[in-house]
N, C-alpha and C positions, 0 to 999 in steps of 0.2 A: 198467045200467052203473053208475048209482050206488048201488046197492045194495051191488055188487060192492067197489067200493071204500073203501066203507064198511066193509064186515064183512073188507079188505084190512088197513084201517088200526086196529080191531080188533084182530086179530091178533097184530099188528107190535106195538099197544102193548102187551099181553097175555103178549108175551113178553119185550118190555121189563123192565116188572113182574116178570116169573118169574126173569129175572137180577141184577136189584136186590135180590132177596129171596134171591135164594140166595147172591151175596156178600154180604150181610149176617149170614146164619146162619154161612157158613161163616167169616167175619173175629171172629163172634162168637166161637168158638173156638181160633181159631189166628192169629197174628199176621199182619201186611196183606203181610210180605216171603214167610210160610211159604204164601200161597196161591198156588196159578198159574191162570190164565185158564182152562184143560183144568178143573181141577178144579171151577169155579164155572160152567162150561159143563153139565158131567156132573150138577151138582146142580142146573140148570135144566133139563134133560130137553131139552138142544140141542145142535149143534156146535160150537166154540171158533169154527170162522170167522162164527155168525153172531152170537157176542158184535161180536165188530169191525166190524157192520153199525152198534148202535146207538153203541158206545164203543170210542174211540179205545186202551185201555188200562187198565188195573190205576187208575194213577191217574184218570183219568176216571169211575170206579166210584167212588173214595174219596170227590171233589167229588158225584159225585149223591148219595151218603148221607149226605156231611159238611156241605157251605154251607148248606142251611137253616139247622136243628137251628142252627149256630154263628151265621150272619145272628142268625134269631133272638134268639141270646144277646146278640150283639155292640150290638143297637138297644136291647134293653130296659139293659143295662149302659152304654150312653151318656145314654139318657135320666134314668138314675139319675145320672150323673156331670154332666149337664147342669142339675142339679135346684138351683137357685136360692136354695128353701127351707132344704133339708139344711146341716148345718153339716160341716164335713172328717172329723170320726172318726164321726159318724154315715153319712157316705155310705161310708168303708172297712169299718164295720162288716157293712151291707146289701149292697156288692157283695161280700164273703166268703159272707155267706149265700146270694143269688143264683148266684153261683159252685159254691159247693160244691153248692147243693140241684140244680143242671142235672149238673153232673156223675152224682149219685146219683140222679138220677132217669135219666139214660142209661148206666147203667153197664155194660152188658153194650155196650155202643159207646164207651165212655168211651175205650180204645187205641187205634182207628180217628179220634174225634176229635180227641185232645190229642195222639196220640204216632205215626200213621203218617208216615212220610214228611217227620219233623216236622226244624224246623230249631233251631239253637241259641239262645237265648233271649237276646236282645242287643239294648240299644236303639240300637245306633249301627250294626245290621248292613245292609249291600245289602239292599236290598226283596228280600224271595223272592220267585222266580216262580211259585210255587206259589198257586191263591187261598186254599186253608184254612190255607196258612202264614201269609198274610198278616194273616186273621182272627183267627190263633192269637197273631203281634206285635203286634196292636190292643191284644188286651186286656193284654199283658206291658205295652203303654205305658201303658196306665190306669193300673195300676196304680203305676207310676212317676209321675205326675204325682197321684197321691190319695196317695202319701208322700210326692212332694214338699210337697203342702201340708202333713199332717199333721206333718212333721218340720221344715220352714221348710228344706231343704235345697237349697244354691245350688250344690255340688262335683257334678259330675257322674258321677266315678268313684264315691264314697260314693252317691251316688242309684243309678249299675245294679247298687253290690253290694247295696244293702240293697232291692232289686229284687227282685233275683235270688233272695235268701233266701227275702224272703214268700211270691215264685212256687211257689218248693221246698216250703214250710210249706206252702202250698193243697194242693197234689199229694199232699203225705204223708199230710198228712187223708182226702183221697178215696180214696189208694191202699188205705189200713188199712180201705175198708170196700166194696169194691168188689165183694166176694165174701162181702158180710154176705145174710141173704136178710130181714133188716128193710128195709120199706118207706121211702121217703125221709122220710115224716111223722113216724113213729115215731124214724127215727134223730135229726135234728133237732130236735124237742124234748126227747128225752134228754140230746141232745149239747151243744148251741147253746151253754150257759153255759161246758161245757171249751172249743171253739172259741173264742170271744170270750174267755176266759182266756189263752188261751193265743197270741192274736195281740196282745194287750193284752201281754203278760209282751213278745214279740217287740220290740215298739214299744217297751215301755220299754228293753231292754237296746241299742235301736239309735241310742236320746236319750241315755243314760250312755255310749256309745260315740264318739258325735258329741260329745259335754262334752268328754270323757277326751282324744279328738285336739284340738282348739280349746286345751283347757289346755296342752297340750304343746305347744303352738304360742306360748305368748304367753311362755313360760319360756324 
């Protein structure tokens, strides 16, 4: 009998696996709205009804592929942010590279991470209910508080625009390479000094920006 049960629950996970894996190929190619449950069923060699034995739904599938992989990121980019040692534009430097090298190293997941199901980028929005939404406004808030330090910024409208921006900056970076077939090491050390040029150029133009209002204020 407990064999039986055994080589039951076997099984059961075995086809788990074989669904996890086949909405991962399949989200790999087609957006997380373009797939349907039939389809990710058919490319697991199973029924649609017994996807809904182990997961509740389309999203349900997104968190088993997404919360680690994002956990993951979320801990080591807190312990970077938590890091003592670091000084302000040394730790926005490293969580860009971090940032960017996770992305590029999942990139063929990288729209299922950053952009399924995803919510508006706002640091003052309702908590989503979603949990990879929520992971996804963790790090929008890091980064809003490593400009704040970096910029000495107290306005909090100027802190989610120039939030928002860098957010934008990250993403365009990763977007322009997401479909490169250079490995993440190689892109990286090629790249690393335009990156850091180029979020260094951002910073400055968002310090002359911050001047330029302040001036205009005391006029």
């Amino acid at each position: 009998m407990l064999t039986i049960t055994i080589k039951k629950d076997q099984r059961a996970e075995e086809t788990k696996q074989s669904i996890i894996a086949a909405a991962e190929k399949l989200f790999r190619d087609k957006s997380f709205e373009d797939i349907t449950i039939r389809q990710i069923a058919k490319e697991a060699g199973c029924s649609h009804t017994t996807i809904y034995i182990y997961f509740q739904d389309k999203e349900s599938l997104l968190h088993t592929l997404s919360l680690q992989p994002m956990q993951l990121l979320q801990a080591s980019l807190d312990k970077l942010s938590g890091d003592v040692f670091l000084a302000a534009d040394e730790k926005l430097r490293r969580f860009n590279e971090q940032y960017i090298r996770f992305c590029l190293d999942n990139r063929s997941m990288y729209s299922i991470f950053f952009q399924a199901r995803s919510t508006l980028v706002n640091e003052v929005e309702v908590e989503p209910e979603l949990e990879v939404n929520k992971l996804r406004q963790q790090m929008f808030q890091m980064i809003s508080q490593l400009l704040r330090t970096n910029l000495n910024l107290s306005d909090s409208e100027d802190l989610l625009s120039c939030s928002q921006i860098y957010f934008y900056m990250l993403h365009g970076i990763v977007g322009t390479y997401t479909q490169s077939e250079d490995n993440v090491d190689s892109i990286m050390k090629r790249l690393s000094p335009t990156f850091n040029a180029a979020f260094e150029a951002l910073l400055l133009g968002f310090g002359k920006k911050m001047d330029d209002k302040n001036r205009s204020h005391k006029l």
